[in-house]
N, C-alpha and C positions, 0 to 999 in steps of 0.2 A: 338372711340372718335368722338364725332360730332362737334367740334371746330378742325378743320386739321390745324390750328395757335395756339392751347394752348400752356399755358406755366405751365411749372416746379413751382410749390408750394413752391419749399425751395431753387433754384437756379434761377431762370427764364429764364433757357434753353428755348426754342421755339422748337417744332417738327416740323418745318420747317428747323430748323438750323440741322436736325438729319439726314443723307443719307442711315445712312445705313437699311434696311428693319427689323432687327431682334435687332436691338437697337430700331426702334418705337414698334416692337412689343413688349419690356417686360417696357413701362412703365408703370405703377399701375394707377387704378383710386382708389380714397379714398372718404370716405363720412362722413363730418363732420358738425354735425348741421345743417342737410339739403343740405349744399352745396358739388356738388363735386368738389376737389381736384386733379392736376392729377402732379405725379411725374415722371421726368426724370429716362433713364435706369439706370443714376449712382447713384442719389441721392434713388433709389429703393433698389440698392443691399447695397448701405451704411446703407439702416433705414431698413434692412431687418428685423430683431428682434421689432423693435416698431412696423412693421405691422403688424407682426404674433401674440403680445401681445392683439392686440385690436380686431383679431377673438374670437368666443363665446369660449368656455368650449367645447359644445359638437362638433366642429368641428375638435376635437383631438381624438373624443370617437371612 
């Protein structure tokens, strides 16, 4: 992540506010209409299923 102050897309958690190392590591970055997006550890494993819905087809193959 190159902003080490982003914030959570659908909470506005701060990675600043996160200590622990293996909770920054699994937050998602997303890309939408050019912009990225980047989601908190929790709000990731909550929207696990919308993220995996918006990889391609052949990423399953």
């Amino acid at each position: 992540m190159t902003d080490a102050g982003g914030a959570c897309a659908r909470c506005g958690r701060t990675r600043n506010s996160v200590a622990d190392a293996a909770q920054l590591l699994a937050w998602v970055r997303q890309r939408e209409r050019g912009v990225d997006q980047w989601l908190c550890h929790v709000c990731a494993r909550e929207h696990v299923r919308d993220i995996e819905g918006k990889l391609p087809a052949d990423h399953w193959g």
